[in-house]
Each structure stands twice: as structure tokens, then as C-alpha cells.
ROLUMPA-547198 format. One record per residue: residue number from 1; x, y, z of N, C-alpha, C, O in turn. Coordinates in pm, 1 decimal, decimal comma, m for minus. Each point is the difference from the previous one (the first is absolute). Layout:
<pts>
NUM; X; Y; Z; X; Y; Z; X; Y; Z; X; Y; Z
...
</pts>
This chain:
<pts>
1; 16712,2; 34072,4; 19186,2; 128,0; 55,4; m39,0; 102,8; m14,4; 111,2; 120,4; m10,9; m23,2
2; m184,1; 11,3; 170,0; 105,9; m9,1; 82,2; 114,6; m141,1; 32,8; 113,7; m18,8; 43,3
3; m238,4; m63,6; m100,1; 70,3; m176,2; m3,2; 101,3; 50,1; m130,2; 111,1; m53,1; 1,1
4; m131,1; 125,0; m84,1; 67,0; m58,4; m100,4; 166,6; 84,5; 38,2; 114,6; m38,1; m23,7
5; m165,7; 162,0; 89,6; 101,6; 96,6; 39,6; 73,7; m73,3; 110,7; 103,3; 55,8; 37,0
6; m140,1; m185,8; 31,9; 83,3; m31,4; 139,9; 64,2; m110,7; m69,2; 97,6; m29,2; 69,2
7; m103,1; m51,2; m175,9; 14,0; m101,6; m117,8; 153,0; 52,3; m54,2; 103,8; m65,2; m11,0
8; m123,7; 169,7; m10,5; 74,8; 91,5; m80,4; 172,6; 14,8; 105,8; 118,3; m32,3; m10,4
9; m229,5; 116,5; 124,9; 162,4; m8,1; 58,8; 55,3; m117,2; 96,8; 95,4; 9,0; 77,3
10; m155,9; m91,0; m94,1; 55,8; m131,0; 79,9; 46,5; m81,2; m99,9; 75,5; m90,9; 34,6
11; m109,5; 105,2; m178,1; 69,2; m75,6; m124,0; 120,0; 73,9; m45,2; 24,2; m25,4; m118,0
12; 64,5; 113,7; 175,6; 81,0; 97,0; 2,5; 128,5; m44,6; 57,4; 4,4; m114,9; 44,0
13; 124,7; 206,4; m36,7; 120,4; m51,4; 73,5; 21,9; 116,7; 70,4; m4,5; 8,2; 122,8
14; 39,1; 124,6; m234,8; 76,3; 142,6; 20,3; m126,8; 82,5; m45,9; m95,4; m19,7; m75,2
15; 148,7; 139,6; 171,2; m64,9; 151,7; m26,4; 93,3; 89,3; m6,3; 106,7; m27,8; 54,8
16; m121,0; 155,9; m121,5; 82,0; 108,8; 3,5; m105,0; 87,4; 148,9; m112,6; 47,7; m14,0
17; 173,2; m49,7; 110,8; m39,6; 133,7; 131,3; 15,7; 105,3; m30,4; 111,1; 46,5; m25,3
18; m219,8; 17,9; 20,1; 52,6; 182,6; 10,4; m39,7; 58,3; 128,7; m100,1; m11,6; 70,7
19; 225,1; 87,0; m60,9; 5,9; 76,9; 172,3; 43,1; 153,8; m19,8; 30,1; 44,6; m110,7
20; m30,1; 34,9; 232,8; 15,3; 131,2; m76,3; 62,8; 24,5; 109,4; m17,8; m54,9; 108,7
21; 116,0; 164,0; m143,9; 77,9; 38,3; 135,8; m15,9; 197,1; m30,2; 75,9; 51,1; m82,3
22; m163,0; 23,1; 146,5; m31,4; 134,2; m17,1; m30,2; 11,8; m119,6; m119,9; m24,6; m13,6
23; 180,7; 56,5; m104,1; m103,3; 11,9; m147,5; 101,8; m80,4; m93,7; m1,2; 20,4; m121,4
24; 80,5; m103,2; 173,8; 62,9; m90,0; m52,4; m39,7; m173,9; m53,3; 4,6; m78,2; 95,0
25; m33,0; 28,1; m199,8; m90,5; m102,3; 36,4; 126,3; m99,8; m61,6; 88,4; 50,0; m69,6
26; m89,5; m159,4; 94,7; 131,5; m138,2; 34,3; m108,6; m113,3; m45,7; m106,9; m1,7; 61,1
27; 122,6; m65,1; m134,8; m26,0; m128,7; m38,9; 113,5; m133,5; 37,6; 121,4; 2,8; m19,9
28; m182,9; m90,2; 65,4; 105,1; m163,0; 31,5; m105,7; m95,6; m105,4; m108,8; 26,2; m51,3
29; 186,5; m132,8; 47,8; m16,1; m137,8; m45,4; m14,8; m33,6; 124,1; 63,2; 48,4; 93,9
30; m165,8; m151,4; m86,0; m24,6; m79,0; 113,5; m50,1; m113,0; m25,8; m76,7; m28,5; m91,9
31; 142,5; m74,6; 217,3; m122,2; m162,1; m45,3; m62,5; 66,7; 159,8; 26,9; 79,1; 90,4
32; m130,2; m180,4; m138,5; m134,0; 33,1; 146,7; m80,4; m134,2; m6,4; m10,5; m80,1; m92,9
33; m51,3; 78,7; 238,1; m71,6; m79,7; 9,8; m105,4; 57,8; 68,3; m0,8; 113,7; 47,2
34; m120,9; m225,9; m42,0; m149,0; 76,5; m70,3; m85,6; m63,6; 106,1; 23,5; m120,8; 4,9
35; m134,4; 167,9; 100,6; m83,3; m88,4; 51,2; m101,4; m68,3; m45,5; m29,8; 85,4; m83,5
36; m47,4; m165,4; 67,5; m89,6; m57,5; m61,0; m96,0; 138,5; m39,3; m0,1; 28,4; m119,8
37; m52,9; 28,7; 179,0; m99,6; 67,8; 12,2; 76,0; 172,5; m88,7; m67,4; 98,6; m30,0
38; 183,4; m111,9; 14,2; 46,6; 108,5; m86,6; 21,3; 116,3; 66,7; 62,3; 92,4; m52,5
39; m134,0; m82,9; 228,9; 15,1; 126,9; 70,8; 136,4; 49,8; 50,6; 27,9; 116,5; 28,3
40; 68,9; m245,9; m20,3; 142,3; 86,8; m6,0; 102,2; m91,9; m41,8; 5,4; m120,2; 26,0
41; 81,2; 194,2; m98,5; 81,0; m41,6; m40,7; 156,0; 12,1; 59,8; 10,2; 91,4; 81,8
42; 69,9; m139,8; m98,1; 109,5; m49,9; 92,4; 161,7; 30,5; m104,4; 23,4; m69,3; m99,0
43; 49,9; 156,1; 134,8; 136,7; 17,8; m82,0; 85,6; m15,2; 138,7; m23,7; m35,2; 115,5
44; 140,7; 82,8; m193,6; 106,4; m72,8; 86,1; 115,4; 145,7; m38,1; 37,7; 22,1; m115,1
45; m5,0; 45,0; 208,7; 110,9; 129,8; m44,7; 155,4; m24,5; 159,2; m1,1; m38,6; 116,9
46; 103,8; 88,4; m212,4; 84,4; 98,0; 49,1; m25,0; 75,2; 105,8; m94,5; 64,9; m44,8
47; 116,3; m11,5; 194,1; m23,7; 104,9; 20,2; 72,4; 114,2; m30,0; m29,1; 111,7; 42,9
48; 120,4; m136,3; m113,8; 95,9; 122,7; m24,1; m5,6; 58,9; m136,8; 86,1; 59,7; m64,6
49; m234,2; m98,1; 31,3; 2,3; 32,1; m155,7; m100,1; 148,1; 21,3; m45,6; 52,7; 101,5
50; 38,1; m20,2; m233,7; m77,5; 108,5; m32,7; m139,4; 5,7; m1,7; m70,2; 91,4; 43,3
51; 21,5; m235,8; m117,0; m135,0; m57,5; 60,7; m28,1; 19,3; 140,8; m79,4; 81,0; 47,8
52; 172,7; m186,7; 30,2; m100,3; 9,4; 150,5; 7,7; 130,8; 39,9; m100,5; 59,9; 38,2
53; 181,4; m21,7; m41,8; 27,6; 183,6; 66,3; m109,9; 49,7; m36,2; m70,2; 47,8; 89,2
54; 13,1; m42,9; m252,7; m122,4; 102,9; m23,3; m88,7; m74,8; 48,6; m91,5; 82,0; 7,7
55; 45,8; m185,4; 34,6; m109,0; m84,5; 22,4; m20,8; 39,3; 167,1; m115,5; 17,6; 38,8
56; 222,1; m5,0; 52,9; m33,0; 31,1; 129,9; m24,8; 181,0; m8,3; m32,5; 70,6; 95,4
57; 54,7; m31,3; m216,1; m39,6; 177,4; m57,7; m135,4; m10,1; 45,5; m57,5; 23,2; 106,4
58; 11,6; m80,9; m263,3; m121,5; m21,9; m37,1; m36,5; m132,4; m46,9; 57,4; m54,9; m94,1
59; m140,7; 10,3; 151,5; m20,3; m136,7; 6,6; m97,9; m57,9; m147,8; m21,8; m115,2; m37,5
60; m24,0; 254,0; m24,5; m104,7; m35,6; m85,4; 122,3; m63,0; m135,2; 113,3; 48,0; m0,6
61; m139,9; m119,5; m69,9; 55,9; m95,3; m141,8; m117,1; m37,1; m91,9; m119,1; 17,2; 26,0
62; 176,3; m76,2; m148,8; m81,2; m46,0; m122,1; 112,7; m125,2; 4,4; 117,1; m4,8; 37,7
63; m203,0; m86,6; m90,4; 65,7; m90,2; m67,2; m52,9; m64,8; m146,7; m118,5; m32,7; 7,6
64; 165,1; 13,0; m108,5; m4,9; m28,6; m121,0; 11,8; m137,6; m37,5; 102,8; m55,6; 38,9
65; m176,5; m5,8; m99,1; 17,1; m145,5; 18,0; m56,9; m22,9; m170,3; m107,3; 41,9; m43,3
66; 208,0; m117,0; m32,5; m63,5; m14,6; m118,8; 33,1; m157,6; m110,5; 70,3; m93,8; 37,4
67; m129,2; 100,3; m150,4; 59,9; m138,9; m31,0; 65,3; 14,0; m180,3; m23,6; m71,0; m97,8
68; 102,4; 181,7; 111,7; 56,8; 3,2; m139,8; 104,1; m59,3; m0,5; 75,7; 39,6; m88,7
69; m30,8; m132,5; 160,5; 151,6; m86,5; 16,0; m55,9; m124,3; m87,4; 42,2; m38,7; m109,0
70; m166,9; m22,3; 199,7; m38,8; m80,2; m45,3; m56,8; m19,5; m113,6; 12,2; m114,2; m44,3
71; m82,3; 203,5; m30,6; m76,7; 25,5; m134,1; 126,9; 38,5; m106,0; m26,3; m5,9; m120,2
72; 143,8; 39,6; 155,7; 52,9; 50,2; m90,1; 88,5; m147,6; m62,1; 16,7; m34,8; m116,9
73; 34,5; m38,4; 259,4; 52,9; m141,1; m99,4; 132,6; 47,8; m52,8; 67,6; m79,3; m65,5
74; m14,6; 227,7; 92,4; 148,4; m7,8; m59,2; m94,1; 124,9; m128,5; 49,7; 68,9; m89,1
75; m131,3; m77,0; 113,0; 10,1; 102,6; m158,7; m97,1; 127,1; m3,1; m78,1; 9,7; 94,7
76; 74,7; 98,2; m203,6; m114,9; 80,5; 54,7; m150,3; 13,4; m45,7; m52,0; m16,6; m110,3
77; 2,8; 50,6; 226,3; m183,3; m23,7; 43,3; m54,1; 136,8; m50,9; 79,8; 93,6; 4,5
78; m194,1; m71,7; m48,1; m92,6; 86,7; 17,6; m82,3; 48,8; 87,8; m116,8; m38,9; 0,8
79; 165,8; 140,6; 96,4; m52,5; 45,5; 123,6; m142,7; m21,8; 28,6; m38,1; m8,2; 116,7
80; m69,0; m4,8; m247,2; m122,2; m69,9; 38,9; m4,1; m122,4; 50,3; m106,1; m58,7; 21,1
81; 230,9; 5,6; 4,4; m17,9; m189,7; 27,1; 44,3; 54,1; 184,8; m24,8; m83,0; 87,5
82; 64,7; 170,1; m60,6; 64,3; m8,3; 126,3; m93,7; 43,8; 119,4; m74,2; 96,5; m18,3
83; 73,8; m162,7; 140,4; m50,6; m8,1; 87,4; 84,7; 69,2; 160,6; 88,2; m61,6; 59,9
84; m136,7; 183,0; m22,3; 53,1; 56,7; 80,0; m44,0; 18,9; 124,6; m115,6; 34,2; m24,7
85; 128,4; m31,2; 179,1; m93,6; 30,5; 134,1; 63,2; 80,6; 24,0; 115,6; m41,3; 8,7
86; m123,7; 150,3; 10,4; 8,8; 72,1; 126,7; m17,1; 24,3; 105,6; m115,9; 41,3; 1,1
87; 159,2; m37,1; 112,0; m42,8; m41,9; 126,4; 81,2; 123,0; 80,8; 120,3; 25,0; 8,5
88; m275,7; 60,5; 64,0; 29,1; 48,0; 89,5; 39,8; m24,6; 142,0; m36,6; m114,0; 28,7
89; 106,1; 181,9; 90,3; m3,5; m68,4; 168,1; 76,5; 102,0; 20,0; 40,1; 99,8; m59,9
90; m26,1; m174,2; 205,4; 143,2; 94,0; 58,9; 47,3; m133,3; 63,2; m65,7; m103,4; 12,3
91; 202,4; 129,4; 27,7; 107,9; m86,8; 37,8; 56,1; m5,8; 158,0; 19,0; 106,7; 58,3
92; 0,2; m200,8; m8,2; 50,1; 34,6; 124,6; 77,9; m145,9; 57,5; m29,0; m112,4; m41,3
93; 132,5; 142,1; 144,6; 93,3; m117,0; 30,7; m88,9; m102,8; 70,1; m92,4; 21,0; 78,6
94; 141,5; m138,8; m125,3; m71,2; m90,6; 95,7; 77,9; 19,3; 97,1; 122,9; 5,5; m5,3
95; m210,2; 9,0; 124,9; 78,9; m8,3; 139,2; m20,5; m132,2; 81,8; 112,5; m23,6; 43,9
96; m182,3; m57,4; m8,0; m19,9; m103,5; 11,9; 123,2; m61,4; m29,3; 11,2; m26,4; m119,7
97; 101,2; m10,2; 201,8; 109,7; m124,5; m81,1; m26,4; m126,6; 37,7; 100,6; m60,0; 37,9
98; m197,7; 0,6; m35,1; m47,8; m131,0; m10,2; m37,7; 3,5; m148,5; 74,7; m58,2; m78,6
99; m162,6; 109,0; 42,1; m71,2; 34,0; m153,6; 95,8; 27,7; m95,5; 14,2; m48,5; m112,2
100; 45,2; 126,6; 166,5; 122,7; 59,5; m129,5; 121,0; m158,6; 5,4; 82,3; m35,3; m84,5
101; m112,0; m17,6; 194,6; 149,0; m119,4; m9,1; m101,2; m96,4; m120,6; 66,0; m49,8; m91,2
102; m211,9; 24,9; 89,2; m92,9; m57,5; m45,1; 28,9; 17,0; m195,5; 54,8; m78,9; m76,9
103; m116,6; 209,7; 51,5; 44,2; 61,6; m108,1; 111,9; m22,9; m59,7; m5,3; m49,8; m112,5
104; 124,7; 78,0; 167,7; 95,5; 1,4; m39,3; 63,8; m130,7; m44,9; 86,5; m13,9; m86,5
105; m149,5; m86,7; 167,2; 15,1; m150,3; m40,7; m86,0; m48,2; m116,3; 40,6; m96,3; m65,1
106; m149,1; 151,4; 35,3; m100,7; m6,2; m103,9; 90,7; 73,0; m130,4; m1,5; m31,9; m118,9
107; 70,8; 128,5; 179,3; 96,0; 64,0; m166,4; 51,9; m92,5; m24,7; m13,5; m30,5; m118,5
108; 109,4; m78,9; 213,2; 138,7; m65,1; m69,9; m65,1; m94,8; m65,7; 62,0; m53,6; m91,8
109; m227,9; m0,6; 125,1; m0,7; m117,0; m83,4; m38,6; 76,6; m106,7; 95,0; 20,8; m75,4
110; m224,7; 42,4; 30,6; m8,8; 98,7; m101,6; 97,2; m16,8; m116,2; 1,0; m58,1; m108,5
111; 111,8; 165,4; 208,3; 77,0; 76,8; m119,4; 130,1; m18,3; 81,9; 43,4; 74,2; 88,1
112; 3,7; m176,4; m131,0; 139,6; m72,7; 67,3; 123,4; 91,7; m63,4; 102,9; 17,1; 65,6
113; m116,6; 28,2; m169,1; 151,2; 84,3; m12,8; m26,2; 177,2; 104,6; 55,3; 107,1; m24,8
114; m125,8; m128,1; 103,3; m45,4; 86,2; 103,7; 97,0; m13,2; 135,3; 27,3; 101,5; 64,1
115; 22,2; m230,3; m25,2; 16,6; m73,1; 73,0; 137,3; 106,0; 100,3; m11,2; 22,6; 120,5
116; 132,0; 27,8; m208,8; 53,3; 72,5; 39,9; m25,2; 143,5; 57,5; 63,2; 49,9; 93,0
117; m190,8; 23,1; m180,0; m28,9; 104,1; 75,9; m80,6; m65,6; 124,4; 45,9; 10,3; 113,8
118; m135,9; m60,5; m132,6; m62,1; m2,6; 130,8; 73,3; m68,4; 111,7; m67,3; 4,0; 103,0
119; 181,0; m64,6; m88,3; 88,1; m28,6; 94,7; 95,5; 149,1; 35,8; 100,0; 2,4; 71,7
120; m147,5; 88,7; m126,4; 92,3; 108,3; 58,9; m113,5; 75,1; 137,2; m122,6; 3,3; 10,3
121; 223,8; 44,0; 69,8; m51,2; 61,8; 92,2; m62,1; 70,1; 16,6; m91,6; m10,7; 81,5
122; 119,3; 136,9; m167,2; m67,1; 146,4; m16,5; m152,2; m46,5; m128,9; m32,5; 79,3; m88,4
123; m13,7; m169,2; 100,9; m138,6; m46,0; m66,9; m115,3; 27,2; 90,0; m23,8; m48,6; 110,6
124; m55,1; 151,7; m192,6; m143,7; m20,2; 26,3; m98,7; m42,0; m35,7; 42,7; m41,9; m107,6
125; m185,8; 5,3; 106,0; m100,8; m86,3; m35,1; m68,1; 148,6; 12,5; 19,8; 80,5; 91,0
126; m109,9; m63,1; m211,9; m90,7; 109,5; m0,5; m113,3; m71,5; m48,7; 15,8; m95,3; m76,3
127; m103,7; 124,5; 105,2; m184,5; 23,5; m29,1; m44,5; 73,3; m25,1; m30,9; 86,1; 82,4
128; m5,6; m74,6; m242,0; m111,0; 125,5; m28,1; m173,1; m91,7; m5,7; m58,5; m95,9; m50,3
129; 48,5; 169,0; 108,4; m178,4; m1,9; 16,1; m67,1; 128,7; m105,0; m0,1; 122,8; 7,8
130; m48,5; m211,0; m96,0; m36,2; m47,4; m144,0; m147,0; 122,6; 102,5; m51,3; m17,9; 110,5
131; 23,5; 167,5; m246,0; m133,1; 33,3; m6,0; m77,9; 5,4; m138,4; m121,0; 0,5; m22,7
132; 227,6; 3,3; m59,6; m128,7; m2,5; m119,0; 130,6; m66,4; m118,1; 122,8; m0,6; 7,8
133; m210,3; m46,1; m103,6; 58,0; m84,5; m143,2; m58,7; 48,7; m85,4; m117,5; 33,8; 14,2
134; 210,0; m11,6; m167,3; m56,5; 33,4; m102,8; 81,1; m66,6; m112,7; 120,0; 15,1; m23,4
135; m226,5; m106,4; m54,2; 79,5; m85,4; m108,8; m43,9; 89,4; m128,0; m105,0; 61,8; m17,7
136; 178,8; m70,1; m36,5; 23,2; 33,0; m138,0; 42,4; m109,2; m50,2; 85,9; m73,4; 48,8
137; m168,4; 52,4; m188,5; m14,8; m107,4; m91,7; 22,4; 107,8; m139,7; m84,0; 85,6; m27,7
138; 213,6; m106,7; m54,6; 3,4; 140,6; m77,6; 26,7; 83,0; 59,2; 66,0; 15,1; 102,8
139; m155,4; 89,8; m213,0; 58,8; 151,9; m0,7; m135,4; 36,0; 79,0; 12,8; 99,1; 72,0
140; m132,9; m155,8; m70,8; m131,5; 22,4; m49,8; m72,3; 12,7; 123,4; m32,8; 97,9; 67,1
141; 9,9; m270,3; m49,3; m64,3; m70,3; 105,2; 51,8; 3,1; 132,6; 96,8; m75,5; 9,7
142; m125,5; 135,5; 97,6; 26,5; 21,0; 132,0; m140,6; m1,1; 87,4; m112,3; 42,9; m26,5
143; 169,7; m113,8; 147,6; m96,8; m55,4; 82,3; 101,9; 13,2; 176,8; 113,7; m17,0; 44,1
144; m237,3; 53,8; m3,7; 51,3; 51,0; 144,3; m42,5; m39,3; 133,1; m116,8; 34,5; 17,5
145; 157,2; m81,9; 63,3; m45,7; m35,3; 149,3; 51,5; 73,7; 143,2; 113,2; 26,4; 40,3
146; m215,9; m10,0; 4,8; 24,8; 80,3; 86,7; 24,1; m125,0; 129,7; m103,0; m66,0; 13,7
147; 200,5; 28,7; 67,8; m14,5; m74,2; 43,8; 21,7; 29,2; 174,7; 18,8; m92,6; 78,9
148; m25,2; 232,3; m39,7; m17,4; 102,1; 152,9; m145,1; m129,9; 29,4; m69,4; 6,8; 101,5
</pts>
């Protein structure tokens, strides 16, 4: 299940992040990029946003990764066809700016209409280090990895 779960999010573009700031919880759209091995994953923020602020709070996040864009084709699906991960971690700045200049060059080819944020100054490179996954297939079928 775990090949099929690292399959999953490397055949992917965007996630919705969830972050929490005291009992407040904030969702983003995000594109990300993924290590082979699935143990961390790589976004790209603002520092002046509401995200990074709660993330240097509390570092713990979910991220949501799913494929009803693709199954739907423009039209509507039956939630048994849809395929969902959840993905636990916590988040933290890349500090390294060799790595983050690295990354950040890996976004523009990626995801080239990116190209303007990540030429802004106030950009950070974050890493969440990935502890556990849970796919949901349906409503039904769920399968879980602990990956600590």
C-alpha cells in the first residue's frame, strides 16, 4: 500500500495544507514537490502570510491530496470513485539557502506560472516531514501507514 500511496502523491500537482493558528484552523492551495521516498515534501509560502506565521506557531499540518479533478472530466462523480491521502507532519523553513535556491529552481520548471512568486523576496521554502498517510478509496476503504 505504501508504493501505491508514494505513486499517488508524486502523480499529483496541488494539495489543500491545513495549519492552525491557537484553535483557529486555515487551509491554502498549494503546488508541492515530493522526494522520491515520500518522507518530505517541499511548498513554497509568503512570509507575511497567515500560513507561515501559524506554521512557525505550530509546526504540526495535514495535507490533502486527491484526484476528483481528474475523474470528474468537467462533470459530476460519485464519491465512491474518489481517491483521497491524507497526510500527516509538521512543517518547518528550509534554512539551508543553497537547498532552498535548489528547490525553488525545481518550482519554476515544475510549475512555471510560479515563476513570479518565487522571484519575490519575502519567499520561503518549507519542508514538512511526512509521519503517517491515510488513503481513502470511497467512503469505505481506508488504509494507513505509519511512516515515524
Amino acid at each position: 500500500m505504501l508504493d501505491e500511496m508514494r505513486k499517488f502523491i508524486r502523480s499529483r500537482r496541488n494539495c489543500v495544507m491545513a495549519t492552525v493558528d491557537g484553535d483557529s484552523p486555515h487551509c491554502s492551495l498549494m503546488s508541492y514537490l515530493v522526494e522520491d521516498d515520500c518522507r518530505f515534501i517541499y511548498v513554497v509560502s509568503k512570509i507575511n502570510t497567515k500560513k507561515y506565521q501559524s506554521i512557525l506557531k505550530n509546526p504540526k499540518v495535514s495535507l490533502l491530496i486527491d484526484d476528483r479533478a481528474s475523474i470528474a472530466g468537467g462533470g459530476q462523480i460519485g464519491l465512491g470513485e474518489v481517491k483521497a491521502l491524507t497526510i500527516h507532519g509538521e512543517c518547518f523553513p528550509l534554512e539551508d539557502p543553497g537547498r532552498a535556491g535548489s528547490i525553488k529552481r525545481l518550482f519554476s520548471i515544475r510549475y512555471p506560472h510560479l515563476e513570479g512568486l518565487l522571484a519575490e523576496q519575502d519567499i520561503a521554502v518549507l519542508y514538512i516531514e511526512v509521519h503517517d498517510l491515510r488513503m481513502m478509496e470511497g467512503a469505505l476503504k481506508a488504509n494507513y501507514v505509519n511512516m515515524d
